[in-house]
C-alpha positions in Angstrom: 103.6 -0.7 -31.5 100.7 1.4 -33.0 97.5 0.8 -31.9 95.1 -0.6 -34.5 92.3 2.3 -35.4 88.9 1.5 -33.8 85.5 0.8 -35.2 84.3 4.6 -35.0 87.8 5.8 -36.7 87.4 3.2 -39.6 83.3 4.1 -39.5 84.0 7.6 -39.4 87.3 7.0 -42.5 85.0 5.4 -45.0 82.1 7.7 -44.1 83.9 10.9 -45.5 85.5 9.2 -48.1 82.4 8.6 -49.7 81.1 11.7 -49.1 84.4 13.5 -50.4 84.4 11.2 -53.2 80.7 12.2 -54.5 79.9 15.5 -53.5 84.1 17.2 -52.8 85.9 18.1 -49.6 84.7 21.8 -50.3 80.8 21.0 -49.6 80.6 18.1 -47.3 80.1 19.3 -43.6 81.8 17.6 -40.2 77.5 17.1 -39.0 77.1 15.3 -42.3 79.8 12.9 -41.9 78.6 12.2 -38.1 75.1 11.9 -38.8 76.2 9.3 -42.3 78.2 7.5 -40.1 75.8 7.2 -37.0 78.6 8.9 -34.7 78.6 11.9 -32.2 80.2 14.9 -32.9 82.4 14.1 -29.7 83.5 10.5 -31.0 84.4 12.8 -34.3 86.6 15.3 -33.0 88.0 12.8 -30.5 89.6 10.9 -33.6 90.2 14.2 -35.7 91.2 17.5 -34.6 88.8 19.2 -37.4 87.4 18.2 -41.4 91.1 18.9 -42.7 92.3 16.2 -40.5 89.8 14.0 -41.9 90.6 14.7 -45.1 94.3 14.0 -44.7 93.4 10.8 -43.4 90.9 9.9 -45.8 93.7 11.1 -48.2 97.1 9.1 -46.1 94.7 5.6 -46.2 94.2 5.9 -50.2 97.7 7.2 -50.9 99.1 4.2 -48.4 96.5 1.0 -50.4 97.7 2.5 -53.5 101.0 2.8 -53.1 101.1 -0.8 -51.7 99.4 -2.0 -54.2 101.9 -0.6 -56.9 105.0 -1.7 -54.3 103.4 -5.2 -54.4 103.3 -5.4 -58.1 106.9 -3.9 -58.7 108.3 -6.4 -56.0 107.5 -9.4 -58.2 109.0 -8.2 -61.5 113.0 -7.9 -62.1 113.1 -6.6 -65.7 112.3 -2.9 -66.4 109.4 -4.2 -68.5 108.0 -6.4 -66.8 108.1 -3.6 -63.6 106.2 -0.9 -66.8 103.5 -3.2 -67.6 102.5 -4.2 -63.6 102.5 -0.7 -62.8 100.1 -0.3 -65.2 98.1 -3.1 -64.3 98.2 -2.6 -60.6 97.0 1.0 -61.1 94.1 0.0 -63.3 93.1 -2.7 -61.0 93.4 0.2 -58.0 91.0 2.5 -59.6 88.7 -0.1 -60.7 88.4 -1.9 -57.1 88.6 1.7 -55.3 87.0 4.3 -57.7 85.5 6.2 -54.6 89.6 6.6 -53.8 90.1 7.0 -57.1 87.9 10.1 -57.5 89.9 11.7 -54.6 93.2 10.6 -55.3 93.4 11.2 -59.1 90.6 13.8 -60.2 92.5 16.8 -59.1 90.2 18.6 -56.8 92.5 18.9 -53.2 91.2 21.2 -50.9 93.5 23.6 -49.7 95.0 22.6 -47.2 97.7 23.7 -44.4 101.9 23.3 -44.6 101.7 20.6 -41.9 98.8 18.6 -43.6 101.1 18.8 -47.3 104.1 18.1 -45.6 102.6 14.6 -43.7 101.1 13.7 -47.6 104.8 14.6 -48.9 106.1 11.6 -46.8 104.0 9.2 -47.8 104.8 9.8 -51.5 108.6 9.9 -50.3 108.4 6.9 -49.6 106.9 5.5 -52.4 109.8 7.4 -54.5 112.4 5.2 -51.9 110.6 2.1 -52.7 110.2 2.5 -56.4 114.2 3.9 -57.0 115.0 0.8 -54.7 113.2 -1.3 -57.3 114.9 0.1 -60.5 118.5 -0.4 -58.6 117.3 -4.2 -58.1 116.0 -4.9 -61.2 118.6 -7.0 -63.9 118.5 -3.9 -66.6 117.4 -1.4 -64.5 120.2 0.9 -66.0 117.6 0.9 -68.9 115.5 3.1 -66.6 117.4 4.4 -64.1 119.0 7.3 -66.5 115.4 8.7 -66.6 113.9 11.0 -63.4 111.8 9.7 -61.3 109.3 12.5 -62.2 109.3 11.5 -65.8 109.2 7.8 -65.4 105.9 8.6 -63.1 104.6 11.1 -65.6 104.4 8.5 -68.3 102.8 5.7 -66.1 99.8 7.6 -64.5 99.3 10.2 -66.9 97.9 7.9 -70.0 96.2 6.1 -67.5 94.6 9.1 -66.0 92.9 10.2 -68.9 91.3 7.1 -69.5 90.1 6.3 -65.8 88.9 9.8 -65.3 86.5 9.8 -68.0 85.8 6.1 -66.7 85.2 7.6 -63.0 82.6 10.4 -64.5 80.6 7.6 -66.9 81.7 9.2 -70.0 83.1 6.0 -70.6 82.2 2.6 -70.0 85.6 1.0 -70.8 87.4 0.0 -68.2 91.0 1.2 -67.4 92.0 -2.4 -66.8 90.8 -2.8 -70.8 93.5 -0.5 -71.9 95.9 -1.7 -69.5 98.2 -3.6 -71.8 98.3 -1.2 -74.7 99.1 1.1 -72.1 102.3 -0.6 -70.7 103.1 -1.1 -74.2 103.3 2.4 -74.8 105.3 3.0 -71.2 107.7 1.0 -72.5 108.3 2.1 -75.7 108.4 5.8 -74.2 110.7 4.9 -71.6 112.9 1.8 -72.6 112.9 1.7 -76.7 
């Protein structure tokens, strides 16, 4: 059984995120992040090996609520439809309850960052690709979206969507994705089912 993260991890977690959310990975030093949080450099680095592995983490926690979230949604619909629209939803309720995450997640601006670290974020996406094929093989008429890829069935979901909440996350917009949220599924499904 893995044991649950301690106060100085989760301290240390939401300290960076912030940070990496307002001011990028590239900019924010390991000191600023101890001294935000009110840790030791030592309580740092005994949790991370260096600022990429905080990143990852940072990076693994959002890509993990997210997917859930998404999983969650999916798991209590059993038409292709119906499985569109709560994407949609979910993912605008996501962003609007995490924008912080959001920023990092969906504005595009990933540090560089080693094999190892892109192959540990490649399994958690994985296994949101498992989950969400598992879904369309469940669903009543999920032949209706099974003959699409994966990759193009994501495309239309999250790229719409991304327009609107990035220019939502950087105030140029005060509408919130959630506001478009049922136009958008509309459209996902007639892109992807009609």
């Amino acid at each position: 059984m893995e044991k649950a993260p301690g106060k100085t991890y989760l301290t240390a977690l939401q300290t960076a995120k912030s940070l990496f959310a307002t001011r990028g990975y590239e900019t924010v030093t390991t000191a600023e992040i101890c001294e935000a949080a009110g840790i030791s450099n030592g309580s740092l680095f005994h949790h991370f090996r260096n600022k990429e592995g905080i990143a990852v983490a940072v990076f693994k926690s959002l890509v993990r609520t997210y997917q859930a979230d998404i999983a969650a949604a999916l798991d209590k619909t059993n038409t292709a439809e119906a499985g569109l629209k709560a994407f949609i939803t979910a993912h605008t309720a996501w962003i609007e309850r995490d924008p912080d995450g959001a920023r990092i997640l969906f504005n595009a601006q990933h540090p560089k960052w080693s094999k190892a670290a892109l192959a540990d974020i490649r399994t958690e996406n994985q296994a949101f690709g498992k989950h969400f094929a598992e879904w369309r093989h469940r669903i009543k008429d999920g032949s209706r979206i099974r003959e699409q890829s994966l990759a193009l069935v994501l495309a239309v979901l999250v790229g719409p969507t991304q327009m609107l909440s990035r220019a939502w996350l950087a105030g140029q917009s005060s509408t919130p994705p959630s506001a478009q949220a049922e136009k958008l599924g509309r459209l996902a499904v007639k892109a992807l089912l009609d």
